[in-house]
Residue, then its C-alpha position, 0 to 999 in steps of 0.5 A: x756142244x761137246x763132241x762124241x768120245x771115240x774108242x780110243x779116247x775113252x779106252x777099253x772101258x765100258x760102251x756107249x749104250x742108248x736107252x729109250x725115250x724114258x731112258x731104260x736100256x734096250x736090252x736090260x740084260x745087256x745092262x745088267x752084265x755091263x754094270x753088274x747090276x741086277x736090271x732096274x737096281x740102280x743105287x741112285x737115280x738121276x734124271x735127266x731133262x734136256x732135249x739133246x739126244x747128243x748130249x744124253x749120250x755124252x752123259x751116259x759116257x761119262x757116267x760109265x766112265x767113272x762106274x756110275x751107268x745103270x742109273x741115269x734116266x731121260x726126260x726131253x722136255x718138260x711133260x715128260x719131267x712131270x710124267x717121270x715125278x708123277x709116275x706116268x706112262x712111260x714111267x709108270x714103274x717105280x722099280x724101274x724109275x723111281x725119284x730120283x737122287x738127283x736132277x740134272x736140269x737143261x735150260x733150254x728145252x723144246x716146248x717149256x724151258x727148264x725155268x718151267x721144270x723147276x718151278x713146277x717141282x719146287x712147287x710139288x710136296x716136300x719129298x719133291x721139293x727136296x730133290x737136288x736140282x742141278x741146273x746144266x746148261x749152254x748160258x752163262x748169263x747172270x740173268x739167268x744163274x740168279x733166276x735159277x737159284x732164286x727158284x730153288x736151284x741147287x747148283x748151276x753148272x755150265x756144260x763143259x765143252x771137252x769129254x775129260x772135263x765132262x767126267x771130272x764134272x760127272x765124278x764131282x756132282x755124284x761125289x758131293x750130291x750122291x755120296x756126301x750130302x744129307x737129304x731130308 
């Protein structure tokens, strides 16, 4: 688990904000004055399915800090990752929520784990299928890394343990999967 930036780790840069359970700010127009987007009208989407609130937070800290907040979603477990894809309640609302660029996978989830997840999606049509699915996760068990590629995985990453190296990570996955790769 890494520990939550304080203010003077990360600067005068953007806050921390929490959004709700699907992810969306409290208050849009807050997020759109600190982004300078308009509400709702992230570039790229990027779901996240972990059931860590904490490490949601850390998340959205780091993709504000490298200028990438407004477009991270939340799902906590594996129903609310099939609802996101399925466009259920609470993510009923394309413009809102709408397929995401990229997935960020935990492992480890409450009810189904992330193995589960990825299945299910690898599964789905081809649109879906086609979404890069990162697994970032707490285990390092080789197990574990080749069931997860031999499923469909896209990469398979450790969650750093420092602040500074959670935002290389964060600045390196949209670099490579939201800027330089081709999707189908």
């Amino acid at each position: 688990m890494m520990r939550l930036p304080t203010t003077s780790d990360r600067g005068p840069g953007p806050r921390l904000f929490l959004g709700d359970a699907a992810g969306h700010p409290h208050d849009e127009g807050e997020a759109a004055e600190r982004t300078g987007q308009a509400p709702g009208n992230a570039r790229h989407a990027v779901l996240v399915v972990d059931d860590s609130e904490q490490d949601l937070i850390l998340l959205r800290a780091a993709f504000e800090t490298v200028g990438l907040d407004g477009g991270l979603r939340w799902a906590k477990d594996a129903d609310q990752a099939r609802a996101y894809f399925l466009g259920e309640p609470p993510f009923d609302d394309r413009a809102k929520d709408p397929i995401p660029s990229l997935v960020l996978l935990d492992i480890q989830l409450t009810t189904e784990d992330g193995f589960t997840v990825l299945g299910w999606l690898r599964s789905q049509n081809a649109e879906w299928r086609r979404v890069p699915v990162i697994m970032l996760t707490t285990t390092q068990q080789r197990s574990e890394i080749s069931r997860a590629y031999d499923m469909g995985a896209n990469s398979f990453l450790t969650k750093p343990t420092g602040f500074e190296d959670l935002c290389k990570m964060v600045a390196d996955l949209s670099s490579y999967w939201l800027k330089r790769n081709k999707r189908g």
